[in-house]
Phi, psi and omega in degrees: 000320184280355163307308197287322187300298210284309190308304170331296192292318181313293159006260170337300203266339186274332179286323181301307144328315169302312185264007157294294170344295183304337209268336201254339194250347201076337218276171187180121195253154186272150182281150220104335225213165198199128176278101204226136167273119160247128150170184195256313184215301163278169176237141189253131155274127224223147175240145185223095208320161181294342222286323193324297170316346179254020178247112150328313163304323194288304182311325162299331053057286195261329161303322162329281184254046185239353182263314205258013194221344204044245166237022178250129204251099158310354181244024185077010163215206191284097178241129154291085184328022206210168208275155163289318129027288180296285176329277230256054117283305186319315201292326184290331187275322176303322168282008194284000000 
């Protein structure tokens, strides 16, 4: 339950982020979908479906960075603390 609880509030504050980030940048994330910043130092920006939240690996993934950022997120949305490397295996095995 408290899983679920923390992804909803990411959810909330990343979509709510997301359509300023959008409003300022253009940038436009599709519904469904969730804009997330990966890295170690530089950050990539990569959209990814929400369904994504409810998968373990991600959730660890978020657990990551709810340890180094809590909810205030420097890059204005949902940012992940971990190689990109790392991101997009998790990310290949969830679409595989």
């Amino acid at each position: 339950m408290a899983t679920r609880f923390l992804a909803k509030q990411i959810l909330r504050r990343s979509v709510f982020a997301a359509s300023k980030a959008a409003s300022t940048t253009g940038e436009v994330v599709p519904k469904g979908f969730l804009a997330v910043f990966v890295g170690e130092t530089q950050k990539k920006r990569f959209v990814v479906p929400v369904t994504f939240l409810n998968q373990p690996s991600f959730q660890a993934l978020l657990s990551k960075s709810e340890e180094e950022f809590g909810f205030d997120h420097p890059m204005g949305g949902l940012t992940i603390p971990c190689r990109e490397e790392a991101f997009i295996d998790v990310n290949s095995q969830l679409n595989g």
